[in-house]
C-alpha positions as CSV (number, residue, x, y, z in Angstrom):
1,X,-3.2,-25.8,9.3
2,X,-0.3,-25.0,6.7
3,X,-3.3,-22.5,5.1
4,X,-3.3,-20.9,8.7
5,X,-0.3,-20.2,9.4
6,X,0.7,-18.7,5.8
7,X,-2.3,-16.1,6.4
8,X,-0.7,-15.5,9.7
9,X,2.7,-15.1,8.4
10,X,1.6,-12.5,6.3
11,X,0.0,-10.7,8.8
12,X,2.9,-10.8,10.8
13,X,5.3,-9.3,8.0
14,X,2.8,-6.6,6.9
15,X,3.0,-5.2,10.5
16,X,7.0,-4.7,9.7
17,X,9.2,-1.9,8.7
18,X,10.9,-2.7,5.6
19,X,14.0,-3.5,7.1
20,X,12.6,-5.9,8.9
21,X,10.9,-7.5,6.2
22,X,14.4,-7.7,4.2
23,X,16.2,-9.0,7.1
24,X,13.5,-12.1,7.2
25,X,13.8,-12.7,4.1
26,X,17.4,-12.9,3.9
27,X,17.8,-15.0,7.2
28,X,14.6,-17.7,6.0
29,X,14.1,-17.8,2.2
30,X,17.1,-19.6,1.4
31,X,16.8,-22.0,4.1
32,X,13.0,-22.7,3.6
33,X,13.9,-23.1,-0.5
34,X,16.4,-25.7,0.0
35,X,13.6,-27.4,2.0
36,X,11.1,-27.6,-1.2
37,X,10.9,-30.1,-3.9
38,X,12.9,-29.5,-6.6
39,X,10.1,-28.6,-8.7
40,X,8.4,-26.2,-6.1
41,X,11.6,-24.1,-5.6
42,X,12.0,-23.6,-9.3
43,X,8.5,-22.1,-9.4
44,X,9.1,-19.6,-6.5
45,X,12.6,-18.7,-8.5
46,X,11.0,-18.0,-11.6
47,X,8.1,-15.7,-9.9
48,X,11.2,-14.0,-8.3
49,X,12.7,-13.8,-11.9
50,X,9.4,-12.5,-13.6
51,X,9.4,-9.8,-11.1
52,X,12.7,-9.0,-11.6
53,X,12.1,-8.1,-15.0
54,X,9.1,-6.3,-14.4
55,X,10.2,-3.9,-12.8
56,X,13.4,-3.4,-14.4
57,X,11.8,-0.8,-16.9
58,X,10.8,1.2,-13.4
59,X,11.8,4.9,-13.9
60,X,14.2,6.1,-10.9
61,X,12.9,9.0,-9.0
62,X,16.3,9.8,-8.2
63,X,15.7,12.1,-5.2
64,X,20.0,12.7,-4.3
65,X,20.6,14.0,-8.4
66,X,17.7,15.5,-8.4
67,X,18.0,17.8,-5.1
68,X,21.7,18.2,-6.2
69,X,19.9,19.7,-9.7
70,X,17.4,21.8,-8.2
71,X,20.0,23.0,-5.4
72,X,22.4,24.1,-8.3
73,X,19.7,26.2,-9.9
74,X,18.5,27.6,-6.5
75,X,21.8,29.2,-5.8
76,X,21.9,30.4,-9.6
77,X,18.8,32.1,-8.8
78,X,20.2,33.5,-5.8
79,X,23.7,35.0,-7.4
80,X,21.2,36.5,-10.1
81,X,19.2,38.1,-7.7
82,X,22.5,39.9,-6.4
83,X,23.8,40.5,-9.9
84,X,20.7,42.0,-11.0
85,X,20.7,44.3,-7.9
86,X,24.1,45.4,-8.9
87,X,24.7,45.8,-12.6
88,X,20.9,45.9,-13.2
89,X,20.8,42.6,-15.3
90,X,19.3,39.2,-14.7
91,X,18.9,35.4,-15.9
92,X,15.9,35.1,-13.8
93,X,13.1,33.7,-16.0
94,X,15.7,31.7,-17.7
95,X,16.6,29.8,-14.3
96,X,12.8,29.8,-13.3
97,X,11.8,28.5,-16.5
98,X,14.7,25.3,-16.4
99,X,13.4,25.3,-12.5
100,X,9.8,24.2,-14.0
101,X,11.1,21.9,-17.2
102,X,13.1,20.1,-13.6
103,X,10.2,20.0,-11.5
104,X,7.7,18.6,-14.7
105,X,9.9,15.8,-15.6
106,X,10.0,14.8,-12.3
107,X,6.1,14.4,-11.3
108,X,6.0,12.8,-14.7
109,X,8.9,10.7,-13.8
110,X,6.8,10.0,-10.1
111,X,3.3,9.6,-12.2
112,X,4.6,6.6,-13.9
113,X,6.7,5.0,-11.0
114,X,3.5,5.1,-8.7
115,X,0.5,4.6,-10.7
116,X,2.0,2.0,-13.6
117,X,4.4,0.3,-11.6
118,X,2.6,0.5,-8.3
119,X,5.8,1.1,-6.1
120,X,7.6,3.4,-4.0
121,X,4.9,5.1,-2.6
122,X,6.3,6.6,0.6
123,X,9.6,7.9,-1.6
124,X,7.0,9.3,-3.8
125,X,5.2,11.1,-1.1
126,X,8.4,12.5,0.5
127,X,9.0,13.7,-3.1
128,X,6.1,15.7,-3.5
129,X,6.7,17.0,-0.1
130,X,10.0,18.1,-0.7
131,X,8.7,19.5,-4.1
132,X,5.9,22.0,-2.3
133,X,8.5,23.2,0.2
134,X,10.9,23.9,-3.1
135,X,7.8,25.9,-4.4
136,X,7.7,28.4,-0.8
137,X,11.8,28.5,-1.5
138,X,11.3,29.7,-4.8
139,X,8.9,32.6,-4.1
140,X,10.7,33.8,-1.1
141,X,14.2,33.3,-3.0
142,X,12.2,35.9,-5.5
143,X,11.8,38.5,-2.8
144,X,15.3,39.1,-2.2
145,X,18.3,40.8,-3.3
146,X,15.9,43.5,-4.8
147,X,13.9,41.2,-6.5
148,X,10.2,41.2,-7.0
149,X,8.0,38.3,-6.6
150,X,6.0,39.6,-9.3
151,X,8.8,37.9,-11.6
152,X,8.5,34.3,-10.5
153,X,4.5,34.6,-10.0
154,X,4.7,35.4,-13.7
155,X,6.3,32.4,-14.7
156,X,4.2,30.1,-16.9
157,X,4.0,26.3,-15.6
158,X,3.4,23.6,-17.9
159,X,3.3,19.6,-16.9
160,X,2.4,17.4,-19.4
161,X,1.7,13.6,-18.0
162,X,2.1,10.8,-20.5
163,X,2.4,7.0,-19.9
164,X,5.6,4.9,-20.8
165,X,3.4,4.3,-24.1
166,X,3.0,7.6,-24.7
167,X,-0.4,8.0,-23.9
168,X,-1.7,11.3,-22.9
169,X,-2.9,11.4,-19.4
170,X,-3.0,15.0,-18.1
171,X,-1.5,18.8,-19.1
172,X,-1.4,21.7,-17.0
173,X,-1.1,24.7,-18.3
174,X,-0.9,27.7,-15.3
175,X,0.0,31.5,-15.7
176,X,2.0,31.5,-12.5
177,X,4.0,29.5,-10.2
178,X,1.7,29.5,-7.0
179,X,-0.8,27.1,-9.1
180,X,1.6,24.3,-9.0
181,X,-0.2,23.0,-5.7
182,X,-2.7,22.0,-7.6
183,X,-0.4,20.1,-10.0
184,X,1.0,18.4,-6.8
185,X,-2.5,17.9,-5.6
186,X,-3.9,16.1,-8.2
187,X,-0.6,13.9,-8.3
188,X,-1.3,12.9,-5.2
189,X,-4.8,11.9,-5.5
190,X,-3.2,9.6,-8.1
191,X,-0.7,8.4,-5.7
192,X,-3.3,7.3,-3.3
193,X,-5.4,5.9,-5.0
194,X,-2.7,3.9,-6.5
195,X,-1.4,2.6,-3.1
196,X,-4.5,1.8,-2.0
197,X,-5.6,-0.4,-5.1
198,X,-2.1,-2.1,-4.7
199,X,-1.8,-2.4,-0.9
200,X,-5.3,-3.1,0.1
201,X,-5.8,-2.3,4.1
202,X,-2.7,-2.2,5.4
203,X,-1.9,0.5,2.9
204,X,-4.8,2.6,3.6
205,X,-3.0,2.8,7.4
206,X,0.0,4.0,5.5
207,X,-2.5,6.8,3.4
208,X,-3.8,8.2,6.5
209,X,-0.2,9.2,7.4
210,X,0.3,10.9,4.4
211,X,-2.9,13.1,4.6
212,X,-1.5,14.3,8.0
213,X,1.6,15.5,6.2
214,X,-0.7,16.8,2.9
215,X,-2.6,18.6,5.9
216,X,0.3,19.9,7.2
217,X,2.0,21.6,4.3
218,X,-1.1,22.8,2.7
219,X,-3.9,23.3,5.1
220,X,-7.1,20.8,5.8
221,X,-9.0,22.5,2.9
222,X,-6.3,20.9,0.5
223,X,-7.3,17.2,1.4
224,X,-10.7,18.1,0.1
225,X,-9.2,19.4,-3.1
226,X,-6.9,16.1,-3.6
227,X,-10.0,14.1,-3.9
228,X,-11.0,16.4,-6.4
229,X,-7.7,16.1,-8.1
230,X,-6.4,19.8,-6.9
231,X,-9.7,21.8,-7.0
232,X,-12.1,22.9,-4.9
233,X,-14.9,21.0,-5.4
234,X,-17.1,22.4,-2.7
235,X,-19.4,25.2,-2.5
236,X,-17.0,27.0,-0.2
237,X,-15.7,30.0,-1.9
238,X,-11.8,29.6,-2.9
239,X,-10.7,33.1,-4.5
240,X,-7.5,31.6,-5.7
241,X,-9.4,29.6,-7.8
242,X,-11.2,32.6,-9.0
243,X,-9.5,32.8,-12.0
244,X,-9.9,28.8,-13.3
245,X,-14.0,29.1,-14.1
246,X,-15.2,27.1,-16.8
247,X,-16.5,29.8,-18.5
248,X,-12.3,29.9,-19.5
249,X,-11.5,33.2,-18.2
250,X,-7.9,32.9,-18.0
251,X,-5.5,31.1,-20.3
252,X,-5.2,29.0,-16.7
253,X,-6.2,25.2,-17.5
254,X,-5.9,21.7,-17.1
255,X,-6.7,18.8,-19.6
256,X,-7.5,15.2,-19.0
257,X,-7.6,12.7,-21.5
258,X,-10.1,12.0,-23.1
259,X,-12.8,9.7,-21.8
260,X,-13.0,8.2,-24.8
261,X,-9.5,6.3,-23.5
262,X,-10.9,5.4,-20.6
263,X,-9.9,1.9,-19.6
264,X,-13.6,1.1,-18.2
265,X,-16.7,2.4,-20.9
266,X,-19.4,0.4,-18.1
267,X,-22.5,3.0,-17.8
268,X,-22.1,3.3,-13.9
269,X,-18.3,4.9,-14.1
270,X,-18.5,8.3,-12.6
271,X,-17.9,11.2,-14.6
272,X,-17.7,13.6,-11.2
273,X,-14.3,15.8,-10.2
274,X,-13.6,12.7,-7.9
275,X,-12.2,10.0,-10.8
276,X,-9.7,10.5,-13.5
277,X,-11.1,9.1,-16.8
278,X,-7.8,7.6,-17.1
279,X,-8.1,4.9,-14.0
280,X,-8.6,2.0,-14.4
281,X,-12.0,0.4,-12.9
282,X,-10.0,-1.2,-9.8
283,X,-7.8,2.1,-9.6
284,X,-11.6,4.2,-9.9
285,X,-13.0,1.8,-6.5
286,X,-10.2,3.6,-4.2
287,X,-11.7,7.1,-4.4
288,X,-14.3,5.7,-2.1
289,X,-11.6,4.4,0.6
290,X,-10.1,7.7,0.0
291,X,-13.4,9.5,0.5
292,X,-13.9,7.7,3.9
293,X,-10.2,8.1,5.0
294,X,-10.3,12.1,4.1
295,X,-13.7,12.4,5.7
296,X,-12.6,10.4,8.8
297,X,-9.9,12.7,9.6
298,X,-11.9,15.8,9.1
299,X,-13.9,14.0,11.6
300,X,-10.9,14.2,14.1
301,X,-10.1,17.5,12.8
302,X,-13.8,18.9,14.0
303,X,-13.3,17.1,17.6
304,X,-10.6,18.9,17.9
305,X,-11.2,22.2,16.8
306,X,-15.0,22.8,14.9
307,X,-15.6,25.3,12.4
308,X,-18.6,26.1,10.2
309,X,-16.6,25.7,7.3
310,X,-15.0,21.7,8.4
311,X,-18.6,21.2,9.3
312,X,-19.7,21.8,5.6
313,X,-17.0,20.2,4.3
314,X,-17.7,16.9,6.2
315,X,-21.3,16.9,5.1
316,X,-20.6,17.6,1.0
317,X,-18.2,15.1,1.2
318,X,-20.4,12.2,2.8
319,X,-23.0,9.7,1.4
320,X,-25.5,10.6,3.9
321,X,-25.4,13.9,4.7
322,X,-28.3,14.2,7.3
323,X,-26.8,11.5,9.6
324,X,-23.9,13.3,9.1
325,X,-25.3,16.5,10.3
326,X,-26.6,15.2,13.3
327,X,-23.4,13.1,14.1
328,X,-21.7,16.0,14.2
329,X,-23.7,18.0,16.3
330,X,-23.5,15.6,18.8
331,X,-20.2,16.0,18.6
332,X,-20.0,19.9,18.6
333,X,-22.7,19.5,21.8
334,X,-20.0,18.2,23.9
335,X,-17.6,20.4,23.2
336,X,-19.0,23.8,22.1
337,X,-18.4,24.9,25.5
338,X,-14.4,23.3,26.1
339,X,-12.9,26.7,24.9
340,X,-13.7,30.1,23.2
341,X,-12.9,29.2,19.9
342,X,-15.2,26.5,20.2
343,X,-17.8,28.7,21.6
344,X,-17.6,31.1,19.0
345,X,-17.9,28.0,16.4
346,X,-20.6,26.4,17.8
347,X,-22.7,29.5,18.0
348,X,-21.7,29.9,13.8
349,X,-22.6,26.5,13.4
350,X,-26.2,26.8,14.7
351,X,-27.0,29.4,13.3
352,X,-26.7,27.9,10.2
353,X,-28.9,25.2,11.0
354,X,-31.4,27.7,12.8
355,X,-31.1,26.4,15.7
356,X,-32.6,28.9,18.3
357,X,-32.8,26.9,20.9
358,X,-29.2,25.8,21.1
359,X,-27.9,29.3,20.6
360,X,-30.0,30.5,23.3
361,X,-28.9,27.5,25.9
362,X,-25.2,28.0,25.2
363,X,-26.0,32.2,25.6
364,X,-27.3,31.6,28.8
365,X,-25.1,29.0,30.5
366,X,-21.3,30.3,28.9
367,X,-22.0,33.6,27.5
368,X,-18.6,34.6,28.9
369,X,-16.4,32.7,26.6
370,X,-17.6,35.1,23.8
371,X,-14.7,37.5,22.9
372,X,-14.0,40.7,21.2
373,X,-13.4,38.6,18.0
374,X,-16.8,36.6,18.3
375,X,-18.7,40.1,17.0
376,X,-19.5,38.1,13.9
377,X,-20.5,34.9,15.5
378,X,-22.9,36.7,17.7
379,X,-23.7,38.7,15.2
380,X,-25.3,35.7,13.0
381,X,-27.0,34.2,16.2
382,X,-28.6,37.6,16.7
383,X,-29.3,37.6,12.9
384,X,-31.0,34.4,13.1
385,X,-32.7,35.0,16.3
């Protein structure tokens, strides 16, 4: 019975908000400890104390000083911008340059708080956030005052990503600013994954959230790209990653550690886009949570408003790709007809699959949802046909 009600308890105060939780703690540890044996009390004191110290070495994320930092050197910028449009003169790449060195130490700074400590995850995420709207500040800030944006695109980025041991774990190394979404793409893969190895199910609620916001700020195509740590690992062409081949055609590159320090050497470890060689073998489960959580809201994404492109992107991303296919042309048969857009996707969509049959159907009963717009849609049916 006691066993019961504890797993209930917990249920119970994983449903709350974190204030919530405090207050409960506050109002019924220290009653319930005065109720235990002497002996039992110490032992839940000295887990209390062991976590105390553990995460005592935590790094603080720090998001007031840091925003107050960042602010500072976004107005710099801004002054410059005017100076340099008056007397010709201008500090920009220096304040661009201490911009970056601030932004590095802080996803480093985030890396370690998130994926060694395994805490703060939704400050983290807000971080990150904040950071990729500080990026669109940046570039606009650059078009002003008779600036060009050329200047800040031109600004190298460099994050280098080492444990508290001094481990190497990742370095980025980008000709221009723009690239830093992947930078911030790949920390969040690590984020997630890293919440959802330390929070189990109830977490996973929490990552869903988040991808809504990643989704948001950066398009749907960008939640494929964070399970492959910030590139496009689809067959869909992605021109701004045109110039990051292997064949090393740019000085534009990333680096992982080596696999050699991989924490797991076991012959089944997967050596894909979708795993860091630096996880750990209960970190490298999550991508597979995180796989089914990214593909479940592309799912939603599709109900809502299909396109040949989310169609493909489902399918390359799931385990069984023909059940897949015809799931979602189940789903696209009920709605191919609910607008225009729709229309003019559905027609797309079967014509990639060659399906005649469907393109005629649709033709026949709702050819007057096609628009000016549609040319190419039509254009592949009647390609196909």
């Amino acid at each position: 019975m006691a066993n019961g009600s504890s797993l209930k308890f917990l249920r119970i105060y994983d449903t709350l908000p974190p204030e919530a939780q405090k207050s409960l703690v506050d109002s019924q540890l220290g009653s319930l400890l005065k109720s235990l044996p002497k002996e039992k009390a110490k032992r839940v004191v000295s887990a209390a104390t062991r976590l105390q110290k553990r995460y005592a070495s935590i790094p603080d994320i720090d998001v007031k000083s840091k925003k107050k930092e960042i602010r500072t050197l976004l107005n710099d910028l801004r002054c410059d911008n005017k100076r340099s449009f008056l007397k010709d003169r201008s500090n920009r790449t220096e304040i661009h340059a201490e911009v970056i060195d601030t932004l590095a130490c802080w996803i480093e700074q985030i890396w370690r708080v998130v994926y060694e400590h395994n805490v703060h995850f939704v400050k983290a995420h807000n971080t990150l956030l904040y950071i990729a709207n500080l990026i669109l500040e940046i570039r606009d800030i650059s078009g002003h005052g008779g600036g060009c944006k050329c200047s800040v695109v031109a600004i190298p980025v460099s994050v280098k990503i080492k444990s508290t041991s001094g481990k190497f774990i990742k370095r980025f190394s980008y000709s221009n600013i723009q690239s830093m979404d992947k930078v911030l793409l790949w920390m969040w893969r690590e984020l997630l994954v890293s919440m959802s190895a330390s929070g189990g199910r109830q977490a996973r609620k929490k990552i869903s959230e988040m991808l809504v916001d990643i989704e948001d700020t950066f398009g749907w195509k960008s939640l494929a790209k964070v399970l492959h740590g910030g590139y496009n690992g689809s067959i869909l062409s992605d021109k701004s990653l045109g110039d990051e081949s292997c064949l090393g055609s740019s000085s534009d590159s990333d680096t992982d550690a080596s696999s050699s320090l991989s924490t797991s050497s076991t012959p089944d470890r997967c050596t894909c886009s979708l795993r860091a060689c630096h996880w750990s073998s209960k970190v490298n489960k999550q991508r597979h949570h995180l796989r089914t959580l990214v593909i479940s809201y592309f799912r939603i994404l599709f109900e809502l408003n299909p396109s040949p492109n989310l169609y493909i992107s489902i399918i390359e991303l799931s385990d069984e790709p023909e059940l897949t296919s015809i799931e979602l042309l189940d789903t696209l048969s009920d709605i191919a007809t609910s607008s225009s857009t729709a229309f003019a996707s559905a027609l797309a969509i079967y014509a990639s699959e060659g399906d005649a049959s469907e393109i005629v159907k649709l033709l026949d009963t709702h050819a007057h949802l096609l628009r000016p717009q549609d040319a190419s849609s039509y254009q592949c049916c009647s390609d196909d046909g």
